[in-house]
TILO-367214 format. One record per residue (C-alpha): x, y, z. Coordinates in nm, 3 decimals. Layout:
! TILO-367214
px_py_pz
X_Y_Z;
...
***
This chain:
! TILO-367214
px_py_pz
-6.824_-3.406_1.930;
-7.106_-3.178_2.018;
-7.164_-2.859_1.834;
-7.060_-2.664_2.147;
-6.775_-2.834_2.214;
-6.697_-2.871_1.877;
-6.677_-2.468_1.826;
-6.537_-2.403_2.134;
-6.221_-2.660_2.054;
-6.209_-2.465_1.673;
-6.198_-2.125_1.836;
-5.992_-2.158_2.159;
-5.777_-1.889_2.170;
-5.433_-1.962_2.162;
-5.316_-1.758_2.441;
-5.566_-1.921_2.739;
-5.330_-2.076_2.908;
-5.235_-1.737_3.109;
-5.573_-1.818_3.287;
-5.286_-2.084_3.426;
-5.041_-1.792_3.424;
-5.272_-1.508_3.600;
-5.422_-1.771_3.882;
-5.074_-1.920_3.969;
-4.894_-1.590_3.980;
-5.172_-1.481_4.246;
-5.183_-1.759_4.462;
-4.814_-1.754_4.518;
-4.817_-1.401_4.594;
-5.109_-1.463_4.841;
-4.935_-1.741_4.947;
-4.602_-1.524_5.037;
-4.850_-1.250_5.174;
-4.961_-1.526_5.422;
-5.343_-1.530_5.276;
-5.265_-1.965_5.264;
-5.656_-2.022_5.303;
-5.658_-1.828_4.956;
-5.398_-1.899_4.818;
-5.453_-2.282_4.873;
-5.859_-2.210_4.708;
-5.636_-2.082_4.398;
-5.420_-2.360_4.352;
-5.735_-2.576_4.369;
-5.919_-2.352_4.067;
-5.571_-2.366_3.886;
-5.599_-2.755_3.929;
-5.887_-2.746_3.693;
-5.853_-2.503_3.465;
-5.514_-2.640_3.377;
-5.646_-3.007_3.284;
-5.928_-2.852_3.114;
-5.733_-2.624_2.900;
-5.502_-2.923_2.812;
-5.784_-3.183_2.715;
-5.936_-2.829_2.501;
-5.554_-2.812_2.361;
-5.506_-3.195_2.286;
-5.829_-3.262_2.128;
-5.747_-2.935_1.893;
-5.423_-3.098_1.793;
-5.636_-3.394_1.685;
-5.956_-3.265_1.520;
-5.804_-2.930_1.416;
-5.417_-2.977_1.307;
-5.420_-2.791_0.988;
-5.599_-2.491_1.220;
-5.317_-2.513_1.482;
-5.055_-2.511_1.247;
-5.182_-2.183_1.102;
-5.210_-2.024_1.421;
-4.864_-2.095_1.510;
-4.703_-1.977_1.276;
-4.901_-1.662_1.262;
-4.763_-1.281_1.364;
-5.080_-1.256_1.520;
-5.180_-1.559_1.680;
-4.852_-1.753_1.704;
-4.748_-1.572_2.011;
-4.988_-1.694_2.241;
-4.827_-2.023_2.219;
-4.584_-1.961_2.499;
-4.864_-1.909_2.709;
-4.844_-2.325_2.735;
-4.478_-2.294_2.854;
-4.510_-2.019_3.079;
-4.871_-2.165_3.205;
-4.687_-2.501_3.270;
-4.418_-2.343_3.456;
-4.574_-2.144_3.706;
-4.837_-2.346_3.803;
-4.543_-2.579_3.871;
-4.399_-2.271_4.059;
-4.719_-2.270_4.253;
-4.684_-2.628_4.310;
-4.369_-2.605_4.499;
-4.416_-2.297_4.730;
-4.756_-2.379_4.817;
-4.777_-2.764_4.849;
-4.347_-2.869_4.807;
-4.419_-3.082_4.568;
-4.107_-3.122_4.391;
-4.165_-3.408_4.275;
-4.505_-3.324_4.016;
-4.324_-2.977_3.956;
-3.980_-3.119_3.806;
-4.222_-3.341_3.544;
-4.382_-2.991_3.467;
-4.049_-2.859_3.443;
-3.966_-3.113_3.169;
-4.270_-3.047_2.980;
-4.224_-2.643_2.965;
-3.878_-2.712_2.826;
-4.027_-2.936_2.511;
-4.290_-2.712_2.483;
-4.055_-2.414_2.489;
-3.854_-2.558_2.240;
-4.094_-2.697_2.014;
-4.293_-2.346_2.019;
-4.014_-2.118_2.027;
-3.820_-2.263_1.728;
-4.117_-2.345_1.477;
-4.276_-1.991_1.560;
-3.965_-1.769_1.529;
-3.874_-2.000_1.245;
-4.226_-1.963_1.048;
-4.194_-1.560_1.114;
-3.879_-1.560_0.960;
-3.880_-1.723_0.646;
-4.251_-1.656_0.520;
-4.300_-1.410_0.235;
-4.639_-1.223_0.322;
-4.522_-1.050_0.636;
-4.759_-0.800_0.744;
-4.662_-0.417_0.794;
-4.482_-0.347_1.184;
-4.839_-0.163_1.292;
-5.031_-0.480_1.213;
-4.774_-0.795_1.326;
-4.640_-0.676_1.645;
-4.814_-0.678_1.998;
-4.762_-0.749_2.385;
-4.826_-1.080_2.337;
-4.479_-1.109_2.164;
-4.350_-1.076_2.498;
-4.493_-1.380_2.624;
-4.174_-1.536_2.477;
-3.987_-1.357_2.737;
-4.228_-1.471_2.976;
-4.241_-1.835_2.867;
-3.830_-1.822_2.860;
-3.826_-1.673_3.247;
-4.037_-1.914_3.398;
-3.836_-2.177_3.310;
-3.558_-1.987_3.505;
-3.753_-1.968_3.807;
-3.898_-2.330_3.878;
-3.568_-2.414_3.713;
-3.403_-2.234_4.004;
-3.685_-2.362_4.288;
-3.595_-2.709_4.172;
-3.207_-2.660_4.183;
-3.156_-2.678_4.580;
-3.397_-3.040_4.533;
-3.179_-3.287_4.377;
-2.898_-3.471_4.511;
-2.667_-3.443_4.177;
-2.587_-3.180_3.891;
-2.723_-2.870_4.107;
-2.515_-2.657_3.947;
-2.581_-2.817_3.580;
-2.937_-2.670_3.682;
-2.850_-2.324_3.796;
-2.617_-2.297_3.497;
-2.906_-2.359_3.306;
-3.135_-2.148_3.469;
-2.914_-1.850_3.430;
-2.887_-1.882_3.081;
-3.251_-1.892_3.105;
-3.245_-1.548_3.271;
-2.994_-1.413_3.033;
-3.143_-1.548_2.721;
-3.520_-1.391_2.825;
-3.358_-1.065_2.871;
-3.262_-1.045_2.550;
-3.618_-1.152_2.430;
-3.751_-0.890_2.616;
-3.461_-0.582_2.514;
-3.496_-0.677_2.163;
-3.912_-0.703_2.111;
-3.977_-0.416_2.318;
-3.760_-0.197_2.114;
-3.970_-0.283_1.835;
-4.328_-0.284_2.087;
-4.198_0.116_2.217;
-4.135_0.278_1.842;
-4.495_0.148_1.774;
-4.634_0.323_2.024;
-4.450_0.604_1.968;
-4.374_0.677_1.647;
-4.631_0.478_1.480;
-5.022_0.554_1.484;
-5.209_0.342_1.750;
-5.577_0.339_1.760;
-5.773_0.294_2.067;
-5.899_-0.070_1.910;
-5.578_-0.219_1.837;
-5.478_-0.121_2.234;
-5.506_-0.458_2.319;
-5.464_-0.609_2.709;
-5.176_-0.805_2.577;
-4.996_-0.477_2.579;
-4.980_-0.577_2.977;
-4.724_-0.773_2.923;
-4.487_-0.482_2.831;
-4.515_-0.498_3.205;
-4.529_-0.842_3.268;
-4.227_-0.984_3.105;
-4.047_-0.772_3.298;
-4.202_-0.846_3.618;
-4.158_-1.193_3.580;
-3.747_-1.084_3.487;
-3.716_-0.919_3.847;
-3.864_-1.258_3.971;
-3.609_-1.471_3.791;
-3.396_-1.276_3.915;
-3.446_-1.238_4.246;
-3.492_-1.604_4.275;
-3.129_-1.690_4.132;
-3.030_-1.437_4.399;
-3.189_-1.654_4.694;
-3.002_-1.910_4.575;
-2.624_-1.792_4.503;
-2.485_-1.951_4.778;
-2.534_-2.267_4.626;
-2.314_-2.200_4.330;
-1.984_-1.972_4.358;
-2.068_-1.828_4.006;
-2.395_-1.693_4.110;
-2.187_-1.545_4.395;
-1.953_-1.373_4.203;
-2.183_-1.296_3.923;
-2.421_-1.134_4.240;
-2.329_-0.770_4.188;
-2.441_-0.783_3.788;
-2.746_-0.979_3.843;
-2.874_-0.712_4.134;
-2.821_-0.451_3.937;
-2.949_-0.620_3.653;
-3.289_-0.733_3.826;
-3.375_-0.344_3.980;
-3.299_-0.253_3.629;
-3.568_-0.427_3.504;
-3.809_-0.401_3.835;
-3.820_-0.028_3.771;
-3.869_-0.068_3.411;
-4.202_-0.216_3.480;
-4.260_0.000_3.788;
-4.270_0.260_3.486;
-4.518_0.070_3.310;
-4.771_0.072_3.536;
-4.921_0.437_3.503;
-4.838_0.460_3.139;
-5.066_0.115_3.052;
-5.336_0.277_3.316;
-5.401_0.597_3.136;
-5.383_0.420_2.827;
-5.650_0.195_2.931;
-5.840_0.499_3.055;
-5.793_0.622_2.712;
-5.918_0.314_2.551;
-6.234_0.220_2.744;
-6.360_0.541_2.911;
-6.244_0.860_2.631;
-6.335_0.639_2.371;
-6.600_0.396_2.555;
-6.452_0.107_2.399;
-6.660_-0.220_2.513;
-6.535_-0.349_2.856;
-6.728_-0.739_2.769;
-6.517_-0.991_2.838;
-6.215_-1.087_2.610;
-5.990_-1.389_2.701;
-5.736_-1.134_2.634;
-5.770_-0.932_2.981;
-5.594_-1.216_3.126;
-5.315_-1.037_2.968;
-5.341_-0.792_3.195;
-5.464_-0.986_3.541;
-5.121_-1.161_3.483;
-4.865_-0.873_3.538;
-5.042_-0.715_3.769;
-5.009_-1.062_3.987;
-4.660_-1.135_3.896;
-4.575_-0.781_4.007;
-4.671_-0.796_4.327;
-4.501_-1.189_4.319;
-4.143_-1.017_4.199;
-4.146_-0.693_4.411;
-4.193_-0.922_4.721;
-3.881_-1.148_4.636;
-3.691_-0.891_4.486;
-3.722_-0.746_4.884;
-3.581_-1.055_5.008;
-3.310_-1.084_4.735;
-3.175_-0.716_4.765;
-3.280_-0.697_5.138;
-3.485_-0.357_5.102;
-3.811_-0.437_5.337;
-3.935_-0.079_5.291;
-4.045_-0.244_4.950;
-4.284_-0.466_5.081;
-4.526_-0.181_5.138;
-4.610_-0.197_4.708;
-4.686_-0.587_4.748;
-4.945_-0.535_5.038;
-5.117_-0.268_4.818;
-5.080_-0.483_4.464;
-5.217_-0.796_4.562;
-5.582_-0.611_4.622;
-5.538_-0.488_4.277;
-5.448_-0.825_4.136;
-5.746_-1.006_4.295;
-6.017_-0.762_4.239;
-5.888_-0.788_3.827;
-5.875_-1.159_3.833;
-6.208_-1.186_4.028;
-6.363_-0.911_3.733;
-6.205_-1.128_3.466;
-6.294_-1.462_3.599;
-6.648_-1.368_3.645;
-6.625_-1.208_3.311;
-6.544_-1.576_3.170;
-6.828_-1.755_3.365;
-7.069_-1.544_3.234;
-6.915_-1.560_2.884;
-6.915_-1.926_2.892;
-7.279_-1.977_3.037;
-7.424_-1.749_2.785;
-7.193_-1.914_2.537;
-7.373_-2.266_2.635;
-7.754_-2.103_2.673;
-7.706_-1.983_2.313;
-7.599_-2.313_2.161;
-7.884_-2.576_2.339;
-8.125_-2.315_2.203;
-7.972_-2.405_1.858;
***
């Protein structure tokens, strides 16, 4: 293994997979925008960064166990984890609305649910039980949330799958509303803990980190589970009767991270321009490209679902936000990664 590859493998952050996350949750909002041309470019970029990220992942696991397993079971770097489920998940998402295949995305499907297990139990397990916990200020972030996150895209290309198959569609849509359920507790009880550290505890501009986007994410990618069990109540008589709680439910948490939004912008102001805190490229911002996508993805369905069209205005505005932040960020990482590779063949 070459020394570049080598170091890069040793170092990958364990949260890259919402490269996967950001991309997909773009192109299907493009897609739904009717931008196809796009949107179809994306799912192509997505292709490859997905496959790449894995083989980076797999040959970690090999070379780089002992690493893994203290990163997992870290306060810090443990949560980045469920980037792999919810990574998996909507790029499967992407596969079905943009392409239909149902086929690639239900094997996906399968392989968020493992991971989501696997990651979800030996993480929350490890947190638990170890002795050296570190202080509130220092083990909580955003990227907690991505456990929401990971647990909610299962409920959505759950959901997409559901009206697919022949037998045990409502085995599936029981499912996926637990999903729904269970990642709305996920995200009620760690942003409890997320809000009395910004509030009540000191933050400093440095530890302000773009994960803290997913304060806004988690729930934007809620409204979108929800939305999407909505679409498809009439294929189960519970989700029917259950429709009242789950609308109310799903604008609950769409405004929630409608309120977000100019809080985490004139904190970033704060961060970057009052105290001209570096702007360089961190994978980290995709932290931030991510909700911003998903948001527009959500608001759009959540239009369908609760039949408001006036809403559709906030998606034709968002999606120019969310590209020009994934186009900054993914130029960000090509130069990052060239500079990365000029600096090591000099070695």
């Amino acid at each position: 293994m070459g020394n570049l590859l080598k170091h890069t493998v040793f170092n990958l952050f364990s949260g890259y997979f919402s490269v996967v996350m950001a991309t997909g949750a773009l192109s299907i909002a493009l897609h739904l925008l009717g931008m196809h041309s796009i949107a179809q470019g994306l799912l192509y970029v997505n292709i490859g960064v997905y496959l790449i990220l894995w083989i980076l992942t797999i040959l970690r696991l090999v070379y780089f166990s002992s690493r893994v397993l203290i990163d997992i079971t870290s306060h810090s770097n443990g949560p980045g984890f469920f980037t792999l489920v919810a990574g998996t998940c909507v790029f499967g998402s992407q596969l079905i609305i943009i392409t239909e295949n149902s086929q690639l995305a239900s094997y996906l499907w399968g392989l968020g649910i493992v991971l989501w297990l696997t990651i979800m139990y030996i993480f929350f397990t490890a947190v638990t039980i170890r002795k050296d916990k570190p202080v509130l200020s220092e083990g909580i972030n955003g990227a907690w949330l991505i456990a929401a996150v990971a647990t909610q895209s299962i409920s959505v290309l759950g959901t997409l799958l559901s009206d697919r198959v022949q037998n045990g569609q409502q085995i599936i849509l029981f499912f996926t509303l637990c999903m729904f359920l269970l990642g709305c507790m996920l995200y009620l009880n760690i942003i409890t803990l997320i809000f009395y550290r910004f509030t009540f505890l000191e933050l400093k501009h440095d530890a302000l980190t773009p994960p803290y986007w997913i304060n806004m994410g988690a729930v934007a990618i809620t409204t979108l589970a929800g939305s999407t069990l909505l679409l498809h109540a009439e294929n189960w008589p519970l989700l029917v009767e259950l429709t009242p709680f789950i609308k109310g439910f799903t604008l609950f948490f769409w405004i929630t991270g409608t309120w977000w939004i100019p809080l985490l912008f004139m904190l970033m102001i704060w961060r970057h321009f009052y105290h001209r805190y570096s702007l360089k490229y961190d994978p980290q911002f995709w932290g931030m490209a991510f909700p911003l996508a998903m948001y527009t993805t959500s608001t759009f369905q959540l239009s369908k679902a609760l039949q408001l069209p006036f809403l559709i205005i906030i998606p034709k505005i968002m999606v120019f936000i969310s590209i020009l932040a994934w186009l900054a960020i993914f130029t960000g990482m090509l130069h990052h990664l060239y500079t990365s590779y000029r600096k090591y063949r000099a070695i």
